[in-house]
N, CA, C and O atoms as a GROMACS GRO file, in nm:
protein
  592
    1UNK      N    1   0.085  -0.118   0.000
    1UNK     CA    2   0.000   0.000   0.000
    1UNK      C    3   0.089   0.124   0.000
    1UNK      O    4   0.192   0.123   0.068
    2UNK      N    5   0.052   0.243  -0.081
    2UNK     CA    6   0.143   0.327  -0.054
    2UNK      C    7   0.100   0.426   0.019
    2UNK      O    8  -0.016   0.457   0.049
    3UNK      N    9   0.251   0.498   0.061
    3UNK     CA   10   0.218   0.554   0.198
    3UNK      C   11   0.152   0.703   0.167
    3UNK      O   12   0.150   0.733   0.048
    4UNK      N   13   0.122   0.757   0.218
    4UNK     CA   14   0.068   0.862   0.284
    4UNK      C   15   0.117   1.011   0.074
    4UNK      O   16   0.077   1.040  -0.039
    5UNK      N   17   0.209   1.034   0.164
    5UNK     CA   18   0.324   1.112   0.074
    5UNK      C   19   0.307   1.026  -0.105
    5UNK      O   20   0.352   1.078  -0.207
    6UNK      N   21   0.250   0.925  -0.103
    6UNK     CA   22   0.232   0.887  -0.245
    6UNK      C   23   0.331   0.810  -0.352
    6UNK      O   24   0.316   0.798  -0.473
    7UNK      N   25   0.454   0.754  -0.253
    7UNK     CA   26   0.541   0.647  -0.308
    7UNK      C   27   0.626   0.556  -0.189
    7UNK      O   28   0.710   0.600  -0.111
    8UNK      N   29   0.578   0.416  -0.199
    8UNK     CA   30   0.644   0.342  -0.128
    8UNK      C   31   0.808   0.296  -0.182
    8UNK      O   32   0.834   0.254  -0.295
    9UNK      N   33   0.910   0.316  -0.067
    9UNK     CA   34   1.015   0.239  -0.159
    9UNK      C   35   1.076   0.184  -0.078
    9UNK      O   36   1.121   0.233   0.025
   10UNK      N   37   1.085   0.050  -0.122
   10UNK     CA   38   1.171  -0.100  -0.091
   10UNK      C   39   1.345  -0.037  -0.108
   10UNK      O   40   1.391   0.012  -0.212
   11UNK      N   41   1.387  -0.048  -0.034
   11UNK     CA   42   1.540   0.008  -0.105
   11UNK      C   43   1.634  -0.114  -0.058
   11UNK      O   44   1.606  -0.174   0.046
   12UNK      N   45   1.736  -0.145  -0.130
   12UNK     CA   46   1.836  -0.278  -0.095
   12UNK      C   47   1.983  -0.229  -0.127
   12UNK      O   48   2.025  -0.164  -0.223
   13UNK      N   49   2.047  -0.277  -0.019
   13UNK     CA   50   2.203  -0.212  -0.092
   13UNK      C   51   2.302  -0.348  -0.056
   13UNK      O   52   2.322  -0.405   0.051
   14UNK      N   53   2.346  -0.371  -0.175
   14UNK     CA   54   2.490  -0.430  -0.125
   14UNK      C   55   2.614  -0.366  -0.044
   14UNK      O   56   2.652  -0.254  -0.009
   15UNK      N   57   2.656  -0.502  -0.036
   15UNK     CA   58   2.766  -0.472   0.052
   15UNK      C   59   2.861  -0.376  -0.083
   15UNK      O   60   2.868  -0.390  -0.205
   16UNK      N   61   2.927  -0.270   0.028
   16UNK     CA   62   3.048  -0.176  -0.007
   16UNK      C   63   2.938  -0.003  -0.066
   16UNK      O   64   2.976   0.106  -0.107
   17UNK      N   65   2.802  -0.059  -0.044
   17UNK     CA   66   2.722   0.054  -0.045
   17UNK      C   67   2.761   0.171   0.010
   17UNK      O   68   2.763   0.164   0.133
   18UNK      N   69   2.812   0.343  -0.064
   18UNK     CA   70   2.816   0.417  -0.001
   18UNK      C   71   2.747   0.489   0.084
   18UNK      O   72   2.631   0.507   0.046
   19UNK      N   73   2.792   0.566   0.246
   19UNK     CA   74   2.695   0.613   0.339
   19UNK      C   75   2.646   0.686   0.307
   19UNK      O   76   2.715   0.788   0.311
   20UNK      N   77   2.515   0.707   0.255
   20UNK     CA   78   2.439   0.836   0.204
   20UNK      C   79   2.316   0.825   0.256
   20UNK      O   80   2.255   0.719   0.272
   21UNK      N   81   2.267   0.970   0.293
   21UNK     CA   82   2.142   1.040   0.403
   21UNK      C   83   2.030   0.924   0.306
   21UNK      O   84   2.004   0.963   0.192
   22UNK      N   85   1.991   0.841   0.332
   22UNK     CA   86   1.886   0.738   0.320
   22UNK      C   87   1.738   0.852   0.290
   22UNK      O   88   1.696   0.867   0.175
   23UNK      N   89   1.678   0.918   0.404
   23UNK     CA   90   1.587   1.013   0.363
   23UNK      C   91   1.573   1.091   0.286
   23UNK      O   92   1.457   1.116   0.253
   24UNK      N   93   1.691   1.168   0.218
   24UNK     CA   94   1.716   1.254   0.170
   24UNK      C   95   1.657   1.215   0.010
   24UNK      O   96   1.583   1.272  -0.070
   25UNK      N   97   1.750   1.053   0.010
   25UNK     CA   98   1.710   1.002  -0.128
   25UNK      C   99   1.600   0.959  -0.211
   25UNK      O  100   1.568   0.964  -0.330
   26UNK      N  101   1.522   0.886  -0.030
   26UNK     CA  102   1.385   0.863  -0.056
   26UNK      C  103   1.305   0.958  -0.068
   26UNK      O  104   1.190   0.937  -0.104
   27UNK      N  105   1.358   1.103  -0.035
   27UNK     CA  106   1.243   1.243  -0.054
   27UNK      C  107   1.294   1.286  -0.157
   27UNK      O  108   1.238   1.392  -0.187
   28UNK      N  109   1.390   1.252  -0.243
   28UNK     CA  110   1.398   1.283  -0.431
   28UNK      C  111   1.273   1.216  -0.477
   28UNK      O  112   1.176   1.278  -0.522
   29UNK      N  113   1.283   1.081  -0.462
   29UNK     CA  114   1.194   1.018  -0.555
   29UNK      C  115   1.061   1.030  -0.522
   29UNK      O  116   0.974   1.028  -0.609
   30UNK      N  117   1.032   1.042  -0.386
   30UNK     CA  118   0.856   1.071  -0.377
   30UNK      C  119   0.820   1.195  -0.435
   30UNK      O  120   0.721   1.219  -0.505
   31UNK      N  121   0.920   1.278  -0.395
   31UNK     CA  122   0.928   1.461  -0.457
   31UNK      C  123   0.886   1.402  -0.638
   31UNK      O  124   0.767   1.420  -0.666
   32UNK      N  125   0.945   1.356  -0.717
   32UNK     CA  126   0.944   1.268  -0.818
   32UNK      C  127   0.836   1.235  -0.843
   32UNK      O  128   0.764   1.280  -0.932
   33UNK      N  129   0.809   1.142  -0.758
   33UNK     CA  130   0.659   1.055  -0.786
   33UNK      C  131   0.507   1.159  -0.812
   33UNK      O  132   0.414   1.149  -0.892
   34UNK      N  133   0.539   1.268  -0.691
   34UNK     CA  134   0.471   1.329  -0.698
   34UNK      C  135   0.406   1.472  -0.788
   34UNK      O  136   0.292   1.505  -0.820
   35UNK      N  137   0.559   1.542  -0.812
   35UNK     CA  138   0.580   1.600  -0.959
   35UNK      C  139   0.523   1.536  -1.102
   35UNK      O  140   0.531   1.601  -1.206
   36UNK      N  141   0.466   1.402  -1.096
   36UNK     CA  142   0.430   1.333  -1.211
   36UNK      C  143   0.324   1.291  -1.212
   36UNK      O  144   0.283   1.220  -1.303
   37UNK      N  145   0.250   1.330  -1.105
   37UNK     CA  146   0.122   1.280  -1.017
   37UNK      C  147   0.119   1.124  -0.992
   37UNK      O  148   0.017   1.056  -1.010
   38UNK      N  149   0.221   1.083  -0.957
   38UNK     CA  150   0.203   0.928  -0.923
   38UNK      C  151   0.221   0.852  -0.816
   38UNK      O  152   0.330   0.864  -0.761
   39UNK      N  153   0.091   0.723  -0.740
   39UNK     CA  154   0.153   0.704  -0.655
   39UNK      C  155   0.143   0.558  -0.633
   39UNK      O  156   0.036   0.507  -0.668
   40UNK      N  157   0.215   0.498  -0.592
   40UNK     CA  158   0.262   0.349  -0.598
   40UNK      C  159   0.349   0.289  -0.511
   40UNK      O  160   0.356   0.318  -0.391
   41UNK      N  161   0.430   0.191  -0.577
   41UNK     CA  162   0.521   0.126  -0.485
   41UNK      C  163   0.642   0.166  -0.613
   41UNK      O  164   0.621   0.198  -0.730
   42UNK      N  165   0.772   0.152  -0.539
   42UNK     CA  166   0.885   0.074  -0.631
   42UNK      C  167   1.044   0.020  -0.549
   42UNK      O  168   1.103   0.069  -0.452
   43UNK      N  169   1.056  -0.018  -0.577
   43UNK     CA  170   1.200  -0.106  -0.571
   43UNK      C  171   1.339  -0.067  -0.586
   43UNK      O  172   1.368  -0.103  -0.700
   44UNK      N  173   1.432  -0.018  -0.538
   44UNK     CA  174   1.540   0.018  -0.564
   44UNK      C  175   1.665  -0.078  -0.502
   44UNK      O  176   1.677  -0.124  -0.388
   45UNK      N  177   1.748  -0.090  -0.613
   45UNK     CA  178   1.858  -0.164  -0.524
   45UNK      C  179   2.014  -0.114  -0.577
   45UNK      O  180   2.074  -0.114  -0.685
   46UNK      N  181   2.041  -0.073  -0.445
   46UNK     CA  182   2.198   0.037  -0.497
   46UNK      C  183   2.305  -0.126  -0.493
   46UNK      O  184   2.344  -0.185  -0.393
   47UNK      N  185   2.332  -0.163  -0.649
   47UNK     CA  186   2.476  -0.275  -0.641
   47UNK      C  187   2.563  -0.234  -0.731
   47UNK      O  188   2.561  -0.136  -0.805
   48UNK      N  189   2.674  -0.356  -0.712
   48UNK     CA  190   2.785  -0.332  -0.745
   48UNK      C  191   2.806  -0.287  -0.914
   48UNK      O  192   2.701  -0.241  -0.960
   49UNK      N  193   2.882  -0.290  -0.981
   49UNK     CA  194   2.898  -0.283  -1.112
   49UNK      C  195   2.888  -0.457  -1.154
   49UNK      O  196   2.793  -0.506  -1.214
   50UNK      N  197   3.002  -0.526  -1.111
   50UNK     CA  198   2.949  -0.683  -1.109
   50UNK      C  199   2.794  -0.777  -1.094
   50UNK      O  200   2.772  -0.896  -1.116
   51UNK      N  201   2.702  -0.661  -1.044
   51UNK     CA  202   2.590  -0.719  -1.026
   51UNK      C  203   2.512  -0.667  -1.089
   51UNK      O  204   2.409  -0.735  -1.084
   52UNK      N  205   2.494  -0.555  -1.169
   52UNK     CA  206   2.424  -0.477  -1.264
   52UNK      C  207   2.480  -0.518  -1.394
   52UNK      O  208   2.409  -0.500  -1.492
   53UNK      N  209   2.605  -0.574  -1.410
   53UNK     CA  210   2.644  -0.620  -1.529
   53UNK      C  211   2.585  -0.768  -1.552
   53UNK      O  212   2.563  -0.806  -1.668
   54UNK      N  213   2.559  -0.859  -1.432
   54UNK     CA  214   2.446  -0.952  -1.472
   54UNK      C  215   2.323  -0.943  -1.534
   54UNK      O  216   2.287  -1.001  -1.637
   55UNK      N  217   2.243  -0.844  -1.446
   55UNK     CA  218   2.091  -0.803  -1.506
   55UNK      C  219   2.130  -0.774  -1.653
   55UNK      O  220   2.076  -0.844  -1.738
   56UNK      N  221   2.237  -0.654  -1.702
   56UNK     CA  222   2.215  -0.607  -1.785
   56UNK      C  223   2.268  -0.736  -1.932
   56UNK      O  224   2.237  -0.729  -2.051
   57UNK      N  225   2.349  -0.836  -1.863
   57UNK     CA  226   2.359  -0.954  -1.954
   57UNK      C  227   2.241  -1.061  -2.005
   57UNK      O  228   2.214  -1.125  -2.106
   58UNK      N  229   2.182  -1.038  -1.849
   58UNK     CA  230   2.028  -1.152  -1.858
   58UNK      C  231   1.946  -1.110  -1.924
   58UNK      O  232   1.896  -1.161  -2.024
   59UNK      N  233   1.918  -0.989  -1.865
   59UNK     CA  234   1.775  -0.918  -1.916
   59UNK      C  235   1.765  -0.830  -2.068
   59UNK      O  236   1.667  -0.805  -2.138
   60UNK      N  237   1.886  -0.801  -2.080
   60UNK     CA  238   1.894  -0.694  -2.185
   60UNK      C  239   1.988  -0.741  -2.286
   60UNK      O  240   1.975  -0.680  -2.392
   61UNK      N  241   2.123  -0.876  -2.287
   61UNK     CA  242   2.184  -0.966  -2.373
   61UNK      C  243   2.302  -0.818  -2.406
   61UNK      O  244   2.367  -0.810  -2.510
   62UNK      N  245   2.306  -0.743  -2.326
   62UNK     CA  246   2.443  -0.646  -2.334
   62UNK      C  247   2.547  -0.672  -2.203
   62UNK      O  248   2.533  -0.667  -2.081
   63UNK      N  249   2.638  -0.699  -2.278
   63UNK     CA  250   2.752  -0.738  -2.154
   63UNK      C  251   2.803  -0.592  -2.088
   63UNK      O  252   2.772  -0.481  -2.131
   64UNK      N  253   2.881  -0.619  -1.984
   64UNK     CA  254   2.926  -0.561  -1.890
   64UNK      C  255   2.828  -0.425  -1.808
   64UNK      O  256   2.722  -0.397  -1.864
   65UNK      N  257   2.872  -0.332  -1.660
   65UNK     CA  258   2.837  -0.256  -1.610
   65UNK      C  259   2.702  -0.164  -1.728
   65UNK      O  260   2.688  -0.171  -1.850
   66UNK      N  261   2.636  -0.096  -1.634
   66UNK     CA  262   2.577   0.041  -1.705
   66UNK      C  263   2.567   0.099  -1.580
   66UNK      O  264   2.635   0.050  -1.490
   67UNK      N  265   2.482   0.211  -1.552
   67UNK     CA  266   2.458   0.264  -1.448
   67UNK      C  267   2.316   0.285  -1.359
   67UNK      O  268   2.302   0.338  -1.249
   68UNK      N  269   2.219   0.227  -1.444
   68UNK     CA  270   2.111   0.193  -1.414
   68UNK      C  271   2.005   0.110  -1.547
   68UNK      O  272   1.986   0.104  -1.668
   69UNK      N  273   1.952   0.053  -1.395
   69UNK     CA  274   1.851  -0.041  -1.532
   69UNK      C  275   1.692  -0.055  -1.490
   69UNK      O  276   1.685  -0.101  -1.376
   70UNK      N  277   1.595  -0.035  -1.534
   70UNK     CA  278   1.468   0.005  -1.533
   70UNK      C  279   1.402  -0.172  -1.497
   70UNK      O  280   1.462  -0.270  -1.540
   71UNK      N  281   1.303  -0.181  -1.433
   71UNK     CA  282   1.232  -0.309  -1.500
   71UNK      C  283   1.091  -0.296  -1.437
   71UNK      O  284   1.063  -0.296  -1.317
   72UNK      N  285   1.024  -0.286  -1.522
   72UNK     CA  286   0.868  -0.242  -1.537
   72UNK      C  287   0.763  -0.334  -1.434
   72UNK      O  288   0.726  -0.450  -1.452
   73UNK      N  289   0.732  -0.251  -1.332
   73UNK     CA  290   0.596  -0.379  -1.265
   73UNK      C  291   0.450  -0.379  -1.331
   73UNK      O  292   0.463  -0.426  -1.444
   74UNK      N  293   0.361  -0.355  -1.315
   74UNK     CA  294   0.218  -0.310  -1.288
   74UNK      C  295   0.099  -0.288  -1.198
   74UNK      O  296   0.117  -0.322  -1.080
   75UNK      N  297   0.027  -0.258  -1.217
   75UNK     CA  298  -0.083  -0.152  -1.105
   75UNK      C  299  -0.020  -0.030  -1.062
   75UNK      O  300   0.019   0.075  -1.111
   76UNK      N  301  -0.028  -0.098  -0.930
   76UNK     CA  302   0.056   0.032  -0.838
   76UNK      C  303   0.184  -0.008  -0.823
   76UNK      O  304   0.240   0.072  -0.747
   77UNK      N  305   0.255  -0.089  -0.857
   77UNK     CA  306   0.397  -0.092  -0.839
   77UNK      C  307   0.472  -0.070  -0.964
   77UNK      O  308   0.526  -0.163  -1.025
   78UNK      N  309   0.476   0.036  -0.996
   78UNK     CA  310   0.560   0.061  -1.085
   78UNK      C  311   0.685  -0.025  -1.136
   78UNK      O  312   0.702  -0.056  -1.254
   79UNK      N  313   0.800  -0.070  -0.992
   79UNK     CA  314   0.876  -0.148  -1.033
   79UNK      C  315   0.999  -0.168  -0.988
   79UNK      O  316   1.009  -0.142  -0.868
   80UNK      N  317   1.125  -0.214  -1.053
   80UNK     CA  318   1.249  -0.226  -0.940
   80UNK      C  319   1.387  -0.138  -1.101
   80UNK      O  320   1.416  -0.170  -1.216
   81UNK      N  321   1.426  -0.023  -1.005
   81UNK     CA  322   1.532   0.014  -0.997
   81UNK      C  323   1.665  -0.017  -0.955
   81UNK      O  324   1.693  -0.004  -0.836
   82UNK      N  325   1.764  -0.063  -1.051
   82UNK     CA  326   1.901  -0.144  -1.007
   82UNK      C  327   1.980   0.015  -1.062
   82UNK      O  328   1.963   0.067  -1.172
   83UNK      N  329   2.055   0.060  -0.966
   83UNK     CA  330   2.196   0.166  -0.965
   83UNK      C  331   2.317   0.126  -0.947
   83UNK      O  332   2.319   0.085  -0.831
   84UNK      N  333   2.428   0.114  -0.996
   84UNK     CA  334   2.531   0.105  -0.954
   84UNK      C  335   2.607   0.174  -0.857
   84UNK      O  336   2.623   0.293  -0.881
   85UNK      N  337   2.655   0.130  -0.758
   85UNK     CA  338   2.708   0.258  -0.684
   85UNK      C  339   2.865   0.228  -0.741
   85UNK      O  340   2.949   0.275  -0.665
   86UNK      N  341   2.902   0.184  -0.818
   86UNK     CA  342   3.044   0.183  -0.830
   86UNK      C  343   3.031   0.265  -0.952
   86UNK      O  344   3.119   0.351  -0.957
   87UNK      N  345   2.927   0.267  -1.080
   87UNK     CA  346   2.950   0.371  -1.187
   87UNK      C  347   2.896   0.507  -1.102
   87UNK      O  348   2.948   0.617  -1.112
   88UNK      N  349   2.794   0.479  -1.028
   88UNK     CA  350   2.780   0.607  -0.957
   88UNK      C  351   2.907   0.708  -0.922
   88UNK      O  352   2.940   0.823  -0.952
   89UNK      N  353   2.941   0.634  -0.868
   89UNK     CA  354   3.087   0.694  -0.765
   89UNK      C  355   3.176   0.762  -0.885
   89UNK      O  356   3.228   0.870  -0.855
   90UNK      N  357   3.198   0.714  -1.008
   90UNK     CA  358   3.266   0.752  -1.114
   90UNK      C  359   3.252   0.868  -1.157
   90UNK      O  360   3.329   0.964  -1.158
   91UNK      N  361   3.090   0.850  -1.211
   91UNK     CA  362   3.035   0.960  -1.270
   91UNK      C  363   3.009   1.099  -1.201
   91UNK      O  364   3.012   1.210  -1.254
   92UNK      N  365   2.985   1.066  -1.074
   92UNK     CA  366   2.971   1.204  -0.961
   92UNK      C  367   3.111   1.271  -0.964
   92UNK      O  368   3.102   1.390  -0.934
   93UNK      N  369   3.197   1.243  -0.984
   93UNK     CA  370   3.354   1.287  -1.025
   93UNK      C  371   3.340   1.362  -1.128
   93UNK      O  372   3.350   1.483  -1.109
   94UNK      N  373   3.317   1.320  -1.242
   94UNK     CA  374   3.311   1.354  -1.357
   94UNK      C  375   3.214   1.460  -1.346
   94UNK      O  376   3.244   1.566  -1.400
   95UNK      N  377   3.106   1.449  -1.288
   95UNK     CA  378   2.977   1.550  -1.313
   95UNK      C  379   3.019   1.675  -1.196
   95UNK      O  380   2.955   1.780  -1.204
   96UNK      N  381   3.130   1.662  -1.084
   96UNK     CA  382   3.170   1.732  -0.982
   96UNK      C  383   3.036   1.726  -0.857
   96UNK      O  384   3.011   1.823  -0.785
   97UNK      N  385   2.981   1.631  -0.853
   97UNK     CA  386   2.894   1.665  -0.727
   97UNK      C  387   2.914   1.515  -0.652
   97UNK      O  388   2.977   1.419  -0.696
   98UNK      N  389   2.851   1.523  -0.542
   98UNK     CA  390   2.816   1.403  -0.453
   98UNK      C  391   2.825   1.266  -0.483
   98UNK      O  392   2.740   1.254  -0.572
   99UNK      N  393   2.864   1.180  -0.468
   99UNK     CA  394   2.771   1.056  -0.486
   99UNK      C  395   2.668   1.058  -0.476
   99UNK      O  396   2.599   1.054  -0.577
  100UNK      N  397   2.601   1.065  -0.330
  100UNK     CA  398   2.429   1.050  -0.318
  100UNK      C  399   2.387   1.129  -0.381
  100UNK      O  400   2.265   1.118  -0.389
  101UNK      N  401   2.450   1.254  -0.464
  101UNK     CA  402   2.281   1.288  -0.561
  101UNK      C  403   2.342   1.244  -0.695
  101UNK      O  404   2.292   1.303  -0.791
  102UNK      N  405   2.436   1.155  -0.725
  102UNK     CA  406   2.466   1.065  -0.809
  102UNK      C  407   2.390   0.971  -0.812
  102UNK      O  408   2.340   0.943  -0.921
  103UNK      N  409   2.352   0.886  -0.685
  103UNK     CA  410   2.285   0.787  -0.680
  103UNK      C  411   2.114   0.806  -0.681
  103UNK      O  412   2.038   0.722  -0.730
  104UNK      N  413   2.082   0.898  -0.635
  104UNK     CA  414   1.955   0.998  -0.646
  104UNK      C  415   1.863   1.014  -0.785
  104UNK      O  416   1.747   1.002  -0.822
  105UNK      N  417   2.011   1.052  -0.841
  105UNK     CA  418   1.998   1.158  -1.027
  105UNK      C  419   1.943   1.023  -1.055
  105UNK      O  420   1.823   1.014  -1.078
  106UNK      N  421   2.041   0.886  -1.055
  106UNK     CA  422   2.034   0.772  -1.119
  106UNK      C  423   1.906   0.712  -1.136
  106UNK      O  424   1.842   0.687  -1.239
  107UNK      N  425   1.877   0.692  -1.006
  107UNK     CA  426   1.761   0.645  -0.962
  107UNK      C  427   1.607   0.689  -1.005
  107UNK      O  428   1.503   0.624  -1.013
  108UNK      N  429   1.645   0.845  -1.031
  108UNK     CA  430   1.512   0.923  -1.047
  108UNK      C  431   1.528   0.908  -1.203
  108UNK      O  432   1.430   0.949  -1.265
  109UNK      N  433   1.606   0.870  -1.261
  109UNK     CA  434   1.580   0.854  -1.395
  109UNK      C  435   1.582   0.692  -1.417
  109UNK      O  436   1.572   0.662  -1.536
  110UNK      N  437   1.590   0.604  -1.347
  110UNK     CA  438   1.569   0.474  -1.376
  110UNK      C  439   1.355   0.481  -1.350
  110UNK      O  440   1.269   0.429  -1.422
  111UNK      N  441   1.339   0.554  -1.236
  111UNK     CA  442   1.166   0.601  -1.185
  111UNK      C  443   1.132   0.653  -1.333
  111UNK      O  444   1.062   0.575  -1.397
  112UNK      N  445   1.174   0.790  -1.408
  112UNK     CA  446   1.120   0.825  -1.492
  112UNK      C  447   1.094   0.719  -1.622
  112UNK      O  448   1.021   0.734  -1.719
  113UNK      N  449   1.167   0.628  -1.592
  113UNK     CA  450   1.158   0.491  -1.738
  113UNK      C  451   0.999   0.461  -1.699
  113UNK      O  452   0.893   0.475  -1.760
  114UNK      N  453   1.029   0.417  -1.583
  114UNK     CA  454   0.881   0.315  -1.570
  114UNK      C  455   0.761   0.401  -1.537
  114UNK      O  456   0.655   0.343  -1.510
  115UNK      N  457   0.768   0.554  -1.537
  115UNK     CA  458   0.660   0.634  -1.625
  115UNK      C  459   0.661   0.661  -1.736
  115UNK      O  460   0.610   0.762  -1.785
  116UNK      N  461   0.712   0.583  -1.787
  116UNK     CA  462   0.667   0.567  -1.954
  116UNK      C  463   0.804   0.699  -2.041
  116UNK      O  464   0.784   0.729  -2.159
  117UNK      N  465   0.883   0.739  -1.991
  117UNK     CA  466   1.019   0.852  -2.048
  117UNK      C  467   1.050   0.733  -2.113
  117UNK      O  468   1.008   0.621  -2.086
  118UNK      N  469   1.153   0.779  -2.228
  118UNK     CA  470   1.206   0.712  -2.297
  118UNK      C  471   1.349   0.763  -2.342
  118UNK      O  472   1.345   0.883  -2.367
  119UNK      N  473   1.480   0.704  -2.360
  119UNK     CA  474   1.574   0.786  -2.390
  119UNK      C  475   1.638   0.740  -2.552
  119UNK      O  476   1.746   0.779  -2.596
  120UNK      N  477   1.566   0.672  -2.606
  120UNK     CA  478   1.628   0.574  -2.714
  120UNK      C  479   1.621   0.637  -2.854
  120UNK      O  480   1.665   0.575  -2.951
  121UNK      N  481   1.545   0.809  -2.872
  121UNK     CA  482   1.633   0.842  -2.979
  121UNK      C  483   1.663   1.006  -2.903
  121UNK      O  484   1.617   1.046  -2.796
  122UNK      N  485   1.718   1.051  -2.959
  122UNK     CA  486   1.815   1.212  -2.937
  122UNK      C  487   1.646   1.305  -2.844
  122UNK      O  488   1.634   1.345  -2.728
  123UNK      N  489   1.566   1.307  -2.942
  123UNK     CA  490   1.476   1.416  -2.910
  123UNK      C  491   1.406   1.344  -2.770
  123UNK      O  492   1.346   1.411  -2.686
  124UNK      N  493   1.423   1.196  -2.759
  124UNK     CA  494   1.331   1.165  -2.645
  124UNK      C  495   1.428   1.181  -2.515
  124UNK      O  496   1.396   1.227  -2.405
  125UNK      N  497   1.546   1.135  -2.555
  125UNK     CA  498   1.640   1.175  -2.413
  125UNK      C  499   1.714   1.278  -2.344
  125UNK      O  500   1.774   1.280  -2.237
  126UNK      N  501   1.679   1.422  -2.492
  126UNK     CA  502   1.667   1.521  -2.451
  126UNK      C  503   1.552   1.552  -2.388
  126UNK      O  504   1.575   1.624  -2.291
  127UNK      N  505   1.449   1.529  -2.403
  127UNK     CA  506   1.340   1.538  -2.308
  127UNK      C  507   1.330   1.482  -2.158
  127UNK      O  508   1.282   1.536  -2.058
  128UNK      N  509   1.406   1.320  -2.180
  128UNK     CA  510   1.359   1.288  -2.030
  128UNK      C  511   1.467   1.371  -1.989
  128UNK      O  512   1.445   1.443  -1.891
  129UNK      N  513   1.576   1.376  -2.042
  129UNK     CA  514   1.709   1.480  -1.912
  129UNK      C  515   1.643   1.595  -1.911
  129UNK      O  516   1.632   1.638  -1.796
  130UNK      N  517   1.610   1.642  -1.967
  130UNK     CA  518   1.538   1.764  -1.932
  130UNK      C  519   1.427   1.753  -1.806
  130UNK      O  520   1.433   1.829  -1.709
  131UNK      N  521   1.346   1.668  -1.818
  131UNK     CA  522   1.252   1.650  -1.709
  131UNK      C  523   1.345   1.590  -1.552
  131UNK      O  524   1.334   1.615  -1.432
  132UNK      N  525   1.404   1.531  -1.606
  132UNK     CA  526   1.507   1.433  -1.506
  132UNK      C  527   1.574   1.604  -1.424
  132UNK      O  528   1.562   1.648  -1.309
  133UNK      N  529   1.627   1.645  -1.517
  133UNK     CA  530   1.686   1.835  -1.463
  133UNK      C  531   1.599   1.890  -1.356
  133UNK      O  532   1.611   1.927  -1.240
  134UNK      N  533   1.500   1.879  -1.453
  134UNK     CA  534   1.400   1.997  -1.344
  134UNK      C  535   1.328   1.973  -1.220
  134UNK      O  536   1.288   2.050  -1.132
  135UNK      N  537   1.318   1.787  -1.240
  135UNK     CA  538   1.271   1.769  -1.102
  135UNK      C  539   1.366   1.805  -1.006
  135UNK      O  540   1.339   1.864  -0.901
  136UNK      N  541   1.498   1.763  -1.050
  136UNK     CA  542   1.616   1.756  -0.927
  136UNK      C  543   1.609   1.913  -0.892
  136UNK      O  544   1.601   1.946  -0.774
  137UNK      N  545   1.612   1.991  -0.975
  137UNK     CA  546   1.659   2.147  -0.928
  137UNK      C  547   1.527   2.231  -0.848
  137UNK      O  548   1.514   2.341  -0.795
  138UNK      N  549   1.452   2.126  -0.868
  138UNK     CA  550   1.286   2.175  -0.780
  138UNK      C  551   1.300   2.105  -0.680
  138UNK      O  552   1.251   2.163  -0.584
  139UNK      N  553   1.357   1.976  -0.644
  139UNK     CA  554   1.337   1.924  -0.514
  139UNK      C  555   1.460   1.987  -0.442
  139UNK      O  556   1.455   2.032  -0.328
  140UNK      N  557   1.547   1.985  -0.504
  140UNK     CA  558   1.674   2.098  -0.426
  140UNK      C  559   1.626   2.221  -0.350
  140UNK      O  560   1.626   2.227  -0.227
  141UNK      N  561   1.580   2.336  -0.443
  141UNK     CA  562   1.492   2.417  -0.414
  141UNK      C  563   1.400   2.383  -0.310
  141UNK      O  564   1.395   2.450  -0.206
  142UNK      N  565   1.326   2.283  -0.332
  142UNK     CA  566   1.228   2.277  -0.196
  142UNK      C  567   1.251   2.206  -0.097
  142UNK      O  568   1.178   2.184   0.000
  143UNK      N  569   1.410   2.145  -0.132
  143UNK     CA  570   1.448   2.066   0.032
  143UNK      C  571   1.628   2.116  -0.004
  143UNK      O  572   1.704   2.076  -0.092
  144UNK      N  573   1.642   2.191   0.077
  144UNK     CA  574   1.794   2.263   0.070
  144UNK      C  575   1.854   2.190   0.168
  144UNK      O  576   1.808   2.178   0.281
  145UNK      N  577   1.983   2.126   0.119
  145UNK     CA  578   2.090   2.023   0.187
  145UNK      C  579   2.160   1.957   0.155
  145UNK      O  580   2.137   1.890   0.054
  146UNK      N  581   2.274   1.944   0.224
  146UNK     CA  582   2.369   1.907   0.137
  146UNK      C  583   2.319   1.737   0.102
  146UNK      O  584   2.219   1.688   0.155
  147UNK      N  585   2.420   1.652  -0.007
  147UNK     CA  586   2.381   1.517  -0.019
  147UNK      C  587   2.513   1.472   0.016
  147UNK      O  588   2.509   1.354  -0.019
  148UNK      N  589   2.597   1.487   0.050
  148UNK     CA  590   2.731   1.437   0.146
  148UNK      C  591   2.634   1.365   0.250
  148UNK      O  592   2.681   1.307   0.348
   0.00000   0.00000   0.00000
């Protein structure tokens, strides 16, 4: 059943998971859920690069790491979100911010798949990053703090 606020989330982390404000992350994605008017359940599980490179071998027949991978439920459960925290950790370098709103960004755009975003030609994944943008810089805005 979902809660109150309008998104339940299951969250799972492997071992070597970085320490990041747990609330903080779960109030991206309801902030999220709710920006889209949606409310449900979903699934998140922060693993390794070794363990996202399985799914993405099983499920999708592409070898090695990615950084997130979508997989669609129905009704109210939208579905389960797999992040890497090891490409995470990479890319937050590269992008100059946090991990956790590395792992956050990730996540809220693995959520935007299974509302139906799409990134698979130029004009559609300029759109979802665009939407993926504006939620983050609105939930920033309406919850100021660091993600260290």
């Amino acid at each position: 059943m979902a809660e109150p606020d309008g998104l339940e989330i299951g969250l799972r982390c492997s071992p070597g998971a970085p320490r990041f404000d747990v609330d903080r992350f779960q109030a991206c994605l309801r902030f999220a859920a709710s920006a889209e008017g949606r409310q449900g359940e979903l699934g998140v599980w922060l693993c390794t690069d070794d363990e996202i490179a399985d799914l993405h071998a099983r499920f999708m027949q592409i070898p090695g790491p990615t950084d997130v991978i979508s997989f669609p439920g129905d009704a109210g459960y939208f579905g389960d979100v797999a992040v890497s925290f090891d490409t995470a950790a990479e890319q937050a370098v590269e992008a100059g911010h946090a991990v956790a709103r590395e792992l956050a960004y990730l996540a809220l755009h693995g959520l935007l798949h299974l509302f139906g975003y799409d990134d698979l030609t130029t004009t559609e994944r300029d759109a979802m990053l665009a939407r993926q943008d504006a939620i983050m810089a609105a939930f920033e805005k309406a919850v100021p703090g660091d993600w260290d």
